[in-house]
C-alpha positions as CSV (number, residue, x, y, z in Angstrom):
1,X,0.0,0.0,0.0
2,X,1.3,3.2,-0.9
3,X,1.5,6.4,0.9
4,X,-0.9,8.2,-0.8
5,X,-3.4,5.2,-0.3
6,X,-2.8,4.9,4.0
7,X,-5.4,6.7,6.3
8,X,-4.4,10.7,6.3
9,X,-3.2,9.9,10.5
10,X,-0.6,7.3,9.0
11,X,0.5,10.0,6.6
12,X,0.7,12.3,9.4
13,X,3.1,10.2,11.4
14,X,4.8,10.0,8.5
15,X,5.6,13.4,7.5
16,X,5.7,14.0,11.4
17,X,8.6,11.3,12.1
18,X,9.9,13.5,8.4
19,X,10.0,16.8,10.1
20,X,11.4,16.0,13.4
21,X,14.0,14.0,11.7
22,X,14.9,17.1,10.1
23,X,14.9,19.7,12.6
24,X,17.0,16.9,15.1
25,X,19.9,17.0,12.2
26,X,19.6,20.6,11.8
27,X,20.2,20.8,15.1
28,X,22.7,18.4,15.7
29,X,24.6,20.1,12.6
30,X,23.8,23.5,14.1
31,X,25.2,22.5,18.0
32,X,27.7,20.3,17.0
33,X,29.3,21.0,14.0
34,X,28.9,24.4,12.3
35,X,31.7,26.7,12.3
36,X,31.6,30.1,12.5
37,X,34.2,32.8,12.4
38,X,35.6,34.7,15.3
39,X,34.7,38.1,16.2
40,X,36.0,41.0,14.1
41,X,38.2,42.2,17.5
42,X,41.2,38.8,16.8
43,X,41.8,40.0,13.5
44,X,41.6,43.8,13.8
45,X,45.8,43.7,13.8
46,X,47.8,41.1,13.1
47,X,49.3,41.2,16.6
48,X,45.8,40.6,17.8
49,X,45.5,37.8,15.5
50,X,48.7,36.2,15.9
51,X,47.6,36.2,20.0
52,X,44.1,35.2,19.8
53,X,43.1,34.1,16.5
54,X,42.5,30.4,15.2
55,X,44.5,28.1,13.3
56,X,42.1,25.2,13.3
57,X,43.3,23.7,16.2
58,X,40.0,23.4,17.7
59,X,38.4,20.8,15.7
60,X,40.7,17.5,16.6
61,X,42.5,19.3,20.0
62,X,39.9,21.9,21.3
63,X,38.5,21.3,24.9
64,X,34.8,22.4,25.1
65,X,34.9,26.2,26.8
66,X,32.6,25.3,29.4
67,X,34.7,21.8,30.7
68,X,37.8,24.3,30.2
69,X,36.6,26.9,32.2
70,X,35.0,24.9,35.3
71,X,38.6,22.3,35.3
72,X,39.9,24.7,38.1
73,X,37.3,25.1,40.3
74,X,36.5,21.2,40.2
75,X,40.4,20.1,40.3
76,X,42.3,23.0,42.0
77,X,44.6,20.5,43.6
78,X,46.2,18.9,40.3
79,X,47.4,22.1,39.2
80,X,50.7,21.6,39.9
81,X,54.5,22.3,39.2
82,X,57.7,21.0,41.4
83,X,55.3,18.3,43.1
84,X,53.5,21.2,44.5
85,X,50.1,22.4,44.5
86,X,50.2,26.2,42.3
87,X,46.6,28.2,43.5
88,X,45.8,30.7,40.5
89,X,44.0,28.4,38.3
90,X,45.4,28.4,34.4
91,X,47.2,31.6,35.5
92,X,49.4,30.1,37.9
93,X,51.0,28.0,34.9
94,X,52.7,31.1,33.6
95,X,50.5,31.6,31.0
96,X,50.8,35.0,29.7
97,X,46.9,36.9,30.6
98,X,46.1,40.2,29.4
99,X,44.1,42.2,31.3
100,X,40.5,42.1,30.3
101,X,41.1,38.9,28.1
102,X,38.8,36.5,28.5
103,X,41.8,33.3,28.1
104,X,45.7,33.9,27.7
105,X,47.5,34.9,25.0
106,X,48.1,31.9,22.8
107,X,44.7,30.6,23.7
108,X,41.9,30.6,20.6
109,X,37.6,30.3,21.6
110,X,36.0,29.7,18.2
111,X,32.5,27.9,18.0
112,X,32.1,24.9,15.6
113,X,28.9,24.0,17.1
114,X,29.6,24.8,20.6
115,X,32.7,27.2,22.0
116,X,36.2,25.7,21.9
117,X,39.2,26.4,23.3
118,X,42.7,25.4,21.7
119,X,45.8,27.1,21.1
120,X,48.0,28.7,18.6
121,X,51.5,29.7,17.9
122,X,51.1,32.4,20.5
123,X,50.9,29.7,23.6
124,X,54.9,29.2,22.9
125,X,56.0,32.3,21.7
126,X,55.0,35.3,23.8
127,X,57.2,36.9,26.5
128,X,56.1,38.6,29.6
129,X,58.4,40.7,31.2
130,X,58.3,43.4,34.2
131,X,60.8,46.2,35.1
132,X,59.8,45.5,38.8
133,X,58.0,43.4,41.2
134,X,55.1,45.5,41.4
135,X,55.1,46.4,37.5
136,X,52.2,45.2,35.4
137,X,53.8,42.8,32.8
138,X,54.3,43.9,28.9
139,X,53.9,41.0,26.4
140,X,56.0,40.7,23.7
141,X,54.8,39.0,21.2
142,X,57.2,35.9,18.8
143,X,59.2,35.9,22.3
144,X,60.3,32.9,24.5
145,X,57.6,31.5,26.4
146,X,59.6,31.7,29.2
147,X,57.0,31.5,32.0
148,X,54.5,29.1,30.9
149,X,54.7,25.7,32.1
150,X,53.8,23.6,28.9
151,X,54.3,20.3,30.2
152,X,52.0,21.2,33.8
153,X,49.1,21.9,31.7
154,X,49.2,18.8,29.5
155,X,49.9,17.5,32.5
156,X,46.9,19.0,34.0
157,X,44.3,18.0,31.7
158,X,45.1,14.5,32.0
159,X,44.7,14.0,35.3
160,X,41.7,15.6,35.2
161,X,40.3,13.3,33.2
162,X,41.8,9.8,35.5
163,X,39.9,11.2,38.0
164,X,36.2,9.9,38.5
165,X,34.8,13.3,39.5
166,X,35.3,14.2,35.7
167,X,31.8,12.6,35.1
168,X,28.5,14.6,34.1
169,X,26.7,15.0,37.4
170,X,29.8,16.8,38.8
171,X,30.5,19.2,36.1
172,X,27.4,19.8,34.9
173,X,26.6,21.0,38.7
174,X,29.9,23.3,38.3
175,X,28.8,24.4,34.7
176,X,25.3,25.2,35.8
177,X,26.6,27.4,38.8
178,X,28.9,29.8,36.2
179,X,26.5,29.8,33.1
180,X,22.8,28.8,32.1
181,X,22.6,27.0,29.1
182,X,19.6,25.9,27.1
183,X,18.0,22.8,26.9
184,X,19.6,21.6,23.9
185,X,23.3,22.6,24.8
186,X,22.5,21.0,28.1
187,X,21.5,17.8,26.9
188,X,24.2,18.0,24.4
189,X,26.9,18.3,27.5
190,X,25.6,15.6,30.1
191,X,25.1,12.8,27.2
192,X,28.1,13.4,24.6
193,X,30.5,16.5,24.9
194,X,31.6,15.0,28.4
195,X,31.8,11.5,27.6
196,X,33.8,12.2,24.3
197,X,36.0,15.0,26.0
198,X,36.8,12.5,28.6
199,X,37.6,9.6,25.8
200,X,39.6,11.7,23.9
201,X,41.6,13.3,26.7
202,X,42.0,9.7,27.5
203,X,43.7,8.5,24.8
204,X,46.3,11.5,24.8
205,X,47.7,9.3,28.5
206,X,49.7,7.1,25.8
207,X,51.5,9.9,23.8
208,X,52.4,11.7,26.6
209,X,53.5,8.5,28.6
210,X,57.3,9.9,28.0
211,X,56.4,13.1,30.8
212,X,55.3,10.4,33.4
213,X,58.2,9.0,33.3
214,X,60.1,8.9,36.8
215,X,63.7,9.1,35.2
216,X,62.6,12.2,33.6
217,X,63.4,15.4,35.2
218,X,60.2,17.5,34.9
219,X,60.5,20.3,31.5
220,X,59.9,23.3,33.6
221,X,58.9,26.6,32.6
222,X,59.6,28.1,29.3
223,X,61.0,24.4,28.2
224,X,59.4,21.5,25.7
225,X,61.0,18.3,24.5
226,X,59.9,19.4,20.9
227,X,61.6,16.3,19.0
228,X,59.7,13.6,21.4
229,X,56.8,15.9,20.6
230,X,56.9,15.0,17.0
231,X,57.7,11.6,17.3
232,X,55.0,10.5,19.7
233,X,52.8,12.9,18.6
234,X,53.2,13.1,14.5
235,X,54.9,9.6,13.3
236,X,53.4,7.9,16.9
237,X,56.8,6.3,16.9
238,X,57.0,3.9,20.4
239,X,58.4,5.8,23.2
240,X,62.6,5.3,23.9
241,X,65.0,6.3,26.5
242,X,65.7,10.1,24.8
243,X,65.2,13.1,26.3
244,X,65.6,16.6,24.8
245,X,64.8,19.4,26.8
246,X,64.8,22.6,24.9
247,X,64.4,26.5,25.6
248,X,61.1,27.9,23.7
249,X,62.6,30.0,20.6
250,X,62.1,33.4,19.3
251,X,60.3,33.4,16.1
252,X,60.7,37.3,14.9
253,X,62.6,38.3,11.7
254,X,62.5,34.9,10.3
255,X,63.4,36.0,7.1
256,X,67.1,36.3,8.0
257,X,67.0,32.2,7.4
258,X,68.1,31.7,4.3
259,X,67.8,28.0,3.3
260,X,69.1,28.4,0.1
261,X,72.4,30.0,1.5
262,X,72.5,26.8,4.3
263,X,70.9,28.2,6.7
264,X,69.3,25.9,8.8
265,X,66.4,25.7,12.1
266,X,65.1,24.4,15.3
267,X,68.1,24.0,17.4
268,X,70.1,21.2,15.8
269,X,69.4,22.5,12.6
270,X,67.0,19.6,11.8
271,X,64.8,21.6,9.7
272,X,65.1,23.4,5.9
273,X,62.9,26.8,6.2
274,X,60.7,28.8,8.0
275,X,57.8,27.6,5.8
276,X,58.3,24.0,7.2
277,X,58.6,24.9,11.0
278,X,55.5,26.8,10.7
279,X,53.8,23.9,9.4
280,X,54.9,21.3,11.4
281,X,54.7,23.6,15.0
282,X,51.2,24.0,13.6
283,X,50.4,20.5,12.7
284,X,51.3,19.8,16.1
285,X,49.0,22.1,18.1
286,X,46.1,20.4,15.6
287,X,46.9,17.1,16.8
288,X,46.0,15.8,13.4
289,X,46.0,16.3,9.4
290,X,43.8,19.7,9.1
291,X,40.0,19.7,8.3
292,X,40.4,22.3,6.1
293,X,43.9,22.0,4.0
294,X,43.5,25.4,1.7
295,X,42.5,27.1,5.4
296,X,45.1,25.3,7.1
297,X,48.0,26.6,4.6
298,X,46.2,30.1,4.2
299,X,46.7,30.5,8.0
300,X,50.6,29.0,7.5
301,X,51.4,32.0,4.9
302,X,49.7,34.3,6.9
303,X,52.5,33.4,9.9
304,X,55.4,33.1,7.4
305,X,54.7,36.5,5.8
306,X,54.3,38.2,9.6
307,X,57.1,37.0,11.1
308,X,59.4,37.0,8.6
309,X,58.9,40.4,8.5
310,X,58.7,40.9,12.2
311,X,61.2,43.0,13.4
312,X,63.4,42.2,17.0
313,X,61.9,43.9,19.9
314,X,64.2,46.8,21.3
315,X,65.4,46.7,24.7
316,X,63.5,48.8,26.7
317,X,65.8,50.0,29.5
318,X,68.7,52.4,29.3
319,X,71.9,51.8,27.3
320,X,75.4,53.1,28.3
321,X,76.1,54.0,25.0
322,X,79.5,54.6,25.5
323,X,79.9,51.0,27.3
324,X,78.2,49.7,23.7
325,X,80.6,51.2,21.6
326,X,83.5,49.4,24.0
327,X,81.7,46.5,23.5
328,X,81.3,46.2,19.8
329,X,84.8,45.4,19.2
330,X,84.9,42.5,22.1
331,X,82.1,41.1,20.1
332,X,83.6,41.0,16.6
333,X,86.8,39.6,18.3
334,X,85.1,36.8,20.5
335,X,81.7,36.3,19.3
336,X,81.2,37.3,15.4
337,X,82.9,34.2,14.6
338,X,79.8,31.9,14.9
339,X,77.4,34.8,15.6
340,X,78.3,37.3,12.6
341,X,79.4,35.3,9.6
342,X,78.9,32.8,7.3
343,X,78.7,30.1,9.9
344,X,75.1,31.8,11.8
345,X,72.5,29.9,11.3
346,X,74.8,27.0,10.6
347,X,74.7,23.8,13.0
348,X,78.4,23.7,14.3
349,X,79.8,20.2,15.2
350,X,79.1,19.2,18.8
351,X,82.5,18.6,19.7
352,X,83.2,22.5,18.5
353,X,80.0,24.2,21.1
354,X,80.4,21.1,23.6
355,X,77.1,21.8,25.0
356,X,74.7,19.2,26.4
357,X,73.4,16.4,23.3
358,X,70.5,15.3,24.9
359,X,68.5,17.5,22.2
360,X,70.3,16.0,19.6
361,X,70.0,12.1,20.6
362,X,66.1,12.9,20.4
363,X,66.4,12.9,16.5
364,X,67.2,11.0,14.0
365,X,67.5,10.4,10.1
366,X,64.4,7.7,10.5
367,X,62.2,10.7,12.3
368,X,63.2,12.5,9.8
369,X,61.7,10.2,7.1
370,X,58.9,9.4,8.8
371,X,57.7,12.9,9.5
372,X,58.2,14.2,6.1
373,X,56.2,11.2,4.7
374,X,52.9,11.8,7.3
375,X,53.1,14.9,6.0
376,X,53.4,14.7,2.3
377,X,50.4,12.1,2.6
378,X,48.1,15.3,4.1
379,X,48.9,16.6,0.9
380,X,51.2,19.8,2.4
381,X,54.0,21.0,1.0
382,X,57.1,21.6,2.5
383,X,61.2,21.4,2.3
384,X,60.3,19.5,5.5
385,X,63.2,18.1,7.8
386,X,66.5,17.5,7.0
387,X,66.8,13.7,6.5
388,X,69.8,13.6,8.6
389,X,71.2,12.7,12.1
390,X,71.9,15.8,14.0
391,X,75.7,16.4,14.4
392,X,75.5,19.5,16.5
393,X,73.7,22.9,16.8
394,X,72.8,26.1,15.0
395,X,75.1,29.3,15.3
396,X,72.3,31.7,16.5
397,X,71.6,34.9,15.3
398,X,71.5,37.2,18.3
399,X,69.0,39.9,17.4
400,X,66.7,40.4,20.3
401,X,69.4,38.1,22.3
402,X,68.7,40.2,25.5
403,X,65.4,39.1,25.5
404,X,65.9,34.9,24.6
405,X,67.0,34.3,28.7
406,X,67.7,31.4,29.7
407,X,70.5,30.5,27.5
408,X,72.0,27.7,25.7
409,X,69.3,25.3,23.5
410,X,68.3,23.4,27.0
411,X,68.2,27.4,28.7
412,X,70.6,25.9,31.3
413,X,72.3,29.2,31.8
414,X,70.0,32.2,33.2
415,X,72.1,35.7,32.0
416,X,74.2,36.4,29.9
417,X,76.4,37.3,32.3
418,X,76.3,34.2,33.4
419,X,77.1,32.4,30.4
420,X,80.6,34.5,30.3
421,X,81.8,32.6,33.0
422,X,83.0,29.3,33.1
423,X,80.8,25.9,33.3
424,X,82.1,25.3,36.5
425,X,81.2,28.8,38.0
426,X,77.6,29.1,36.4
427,X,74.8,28.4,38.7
428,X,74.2,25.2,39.1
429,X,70.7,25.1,40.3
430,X,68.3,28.5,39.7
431,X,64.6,29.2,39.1
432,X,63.1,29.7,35.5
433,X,59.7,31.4,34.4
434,X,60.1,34.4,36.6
435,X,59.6,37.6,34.6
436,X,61.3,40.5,36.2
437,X,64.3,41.4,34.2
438,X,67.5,41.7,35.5
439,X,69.3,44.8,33.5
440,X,72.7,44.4,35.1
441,X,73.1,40.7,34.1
442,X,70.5,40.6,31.4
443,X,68.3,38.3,31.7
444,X,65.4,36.9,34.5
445,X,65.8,37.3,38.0
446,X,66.6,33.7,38.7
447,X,67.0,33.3,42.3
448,X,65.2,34.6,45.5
449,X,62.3,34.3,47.3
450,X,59.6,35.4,44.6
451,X,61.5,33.6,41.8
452,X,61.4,30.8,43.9
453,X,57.8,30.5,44.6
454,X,57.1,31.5,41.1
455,X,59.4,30.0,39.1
456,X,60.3,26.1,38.6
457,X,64.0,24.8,39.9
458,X,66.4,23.5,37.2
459,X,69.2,21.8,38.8
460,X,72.0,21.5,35.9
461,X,73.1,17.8,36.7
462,X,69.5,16.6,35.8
463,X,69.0,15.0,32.5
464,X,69.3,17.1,29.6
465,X,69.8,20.3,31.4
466,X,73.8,20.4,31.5
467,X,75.2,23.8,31.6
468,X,78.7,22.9,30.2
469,X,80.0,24.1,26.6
470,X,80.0,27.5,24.8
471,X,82.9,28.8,27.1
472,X,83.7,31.5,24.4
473,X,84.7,35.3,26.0
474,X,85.0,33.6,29.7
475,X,88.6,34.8,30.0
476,X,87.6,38.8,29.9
477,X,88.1,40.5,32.2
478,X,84.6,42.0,34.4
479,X,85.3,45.3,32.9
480,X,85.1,44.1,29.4
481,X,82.5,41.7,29.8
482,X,80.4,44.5,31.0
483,X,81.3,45.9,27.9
484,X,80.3,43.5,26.1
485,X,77.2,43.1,27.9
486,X,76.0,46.6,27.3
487,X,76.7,45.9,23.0
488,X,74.6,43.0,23.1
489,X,71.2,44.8,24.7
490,X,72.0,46.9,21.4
491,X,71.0,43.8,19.4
């Protein structure tokens, strides 16, 4: 019997079931999956946009605003760093928080269905910095991250999700207290954002295995072990026995890396270009191939053409300009070698900088390989990575040196006045990811009672974070490293 032959109340069920079939995907599609753009305000200059503004992270690596937002009140206690508790919420991290922002710089909110939260470029590469104690911090932005504690908050959400408050009753309650959401959305959280945010948080347990590991001294603020990051996290290679701690970089004026002239990046010179760092620093916040490829690459040549064009930040105290000009000399005699020639940007052999190679063991030619394959098969182009073992690490350039604190690739060395001294007489343990600046010795305040509280405690005899190597201008005398000092804030 056909349709048009059944009593009208059967063909009213019919078209009924019809209709509410249709509005329940249109809703579903509308809630759960439509993306729309963010507000005019992260665009409105590209500083704002390189802070704030989406590079598609949120579809595969976002955490739903709302779980986001009410993860400190619920778990306080597992925000930690050191083994201790840190009270602040996502704040006391490190994270660098504008006042009046709703999240922290390097933090992106977009809706595809419902509000996200993920990260960008930003979250690694914004500096804060005070004059004093009682300053309000200046962010500057393509700087170390020096205060943020990367590893804590991976760390963070995590453990959150082991524990068997992160269920529906319990932050739906907490949810419910902060916001009032409708029906739908509330139906939508208790029955599948919370269930799949908990799966897929999860599953990240087994990537990040490597920063549960005992033998593993914790990264600290301002550090990652980027190389393990791609190999667990890109190629899912199975976790070994390397470790590779490494200082966040500066990422202004990338343009002065000329690939084609043998200039090479990341710290051991493992990678071509700019173009492919971007990508694959990118690729690695998404978590997976992007959703959007044309999107995806419009948003990588967006970053290539502003910071290759973004100029070093000027030091913001007073110079002795008269102390710089002494200085300049000292440089070209003991430090334009490798830092004003044809070897910058250059790896240099090991055995020639003598600096810790726990950075380097975490690469290899079959990473390498692998990487550059997962990534071809997303259908990106790049030069890629150098398919190579690391022998050593890259000659810097030093514009904006007086900002890049702590020094060497593992930032095992807090000021450059301390790095003109011998290993043996650099500190051997000191505090990272406090941001008042020390003029005199340029670089962080590193010790003391606030930086101690503050900050996280790098002893130099842990894994990876040797302070030996790079011993060149250590016979100067204090006059004319002070000199030299006061040349290199000119940078």
């Amino acid at each position: 019997m056909s349709i048009g032959t059944r009593k009208p109340w059967v063909r009213a069920i019919v078209i009924l079931v019809g209709v509410l079939a249709v509005l329940a995907a249109l809703i579903g599609y509308d809630r759960g999956f439509r993306e729309q753009p963010q507000p005019d305000w992260v665009s409105a200059t590209p500083e704002t946009r390189f802070k704030y503004g989406s590079i598609g992270a949120e579809h595969d690596a976002g955490v739903p605003y709302w779980i986001f937002y009410v993860l400190p009140r619920i778990f306080p206690e597992k925000l930690r760093q050191d083994g201790r508790i840190v009270p602040g919420g996502y704040a006391a991290l490190g994270v660098p928080w504008e006042l009046g922002q709703e999240l922290p710089i390097g933090f992106t909110k977009k809706i595809i269905g419902f509000p996200r939260v993920a990260n960008n470029c930003a979250v690694c590469h914004t500096t804060s910095i005070r004059a004093t104690a009682d300053a309000n911090p200046s962010f500057i932005v393509a700087g170390p991250a020096h205060t943020t504690n990367v590893e804590a908050f991976f760390r963070y959400l995590i453990d959150c999700a082991k524990d068997p408050r992160f269920n529906a009753d319990i932050l739906m309650a907490e949810i419910n207290r902060v916001t009032d959401l409708d029906v739908i959305d509330r139906l939508l959280y208790r029955f599948f954002i919370i269930p799949i945010t908990k799966k897929r948080l999860l599953e990240r347990e087994a990537q990040f295995a490597w920063i549960y590991r005992p033998d593993f001294p914790e990264w600290g603020r301002g550090r990652d072990d980027a190389m393990n990051l791609t190999k667990y996290f890109m190629i899912r290679a199975p976790m070994d026995d390397t470790f590779g701690p490494t200082d966040m970089p500066s990422v202004w004026n990338l343009a002065k890396y000329r690939w084609d002239q043998g200039h090479r990046m990341n710290y051991a010179g493992d990678s071509h270009d700019a173009w492919s760092v971007i990508m694959d620093s990118a690729l690695g916040l998404l978590g997976a191939a992007p959703v959007n490829r044309d999107e995806f690459v419009a948003q990588v040549k967006w970053l290539h053409g502003y910071l290759g064009r973004l100029p070093p930040p000027t030091y913001p105290f007073p110079i002795d300009r008269a102390q710089a000009a002494a200085g300049k000399p000292l440089f070209v005699a003991h430090c334009a070698r490798c830092h004003d020639s044809e070897l910058t940007g250059r790896p240099l052999p090991l055995a020639e900088v003598g600096t810790d190679r726990g950075r380097i063991d975490s690469w290899n030619m079959a990473a390498a390989i692998k990487a550059n394959q997962v990534v071809k098969e997303m259908g990106l182009d790049r030069r890629g990575l150098v398919e190579a073992d690391p022998e050593g690490y890259v000659a810097a350039f030093l514009d904006g040196i007086w900002l890049k604190a702590p020094y060497l690739h593992n930032g095992s060395v807090p000021t450059l006045r301390d790095l003109l001294e011998p290993a043996a007489r650099r500190p051997q343990v000191f505090w990272r990811g406090y941001d008042v600046y020390d003029q005199k010795k340029v670089g962080f305040v590193s010790d003391g009672e606030a930086a101690q509280r503050v900050g996280t405690r790098l002893d130099t005899r842990s894994r990876g974070g040797g302070n030996q190597g790079h011993e060149f201008g250590t016979q100067l005398s204090a006059g004319e490293k002070e000199a030299l000092l006061e040349y290199l804030k000119t940078l």
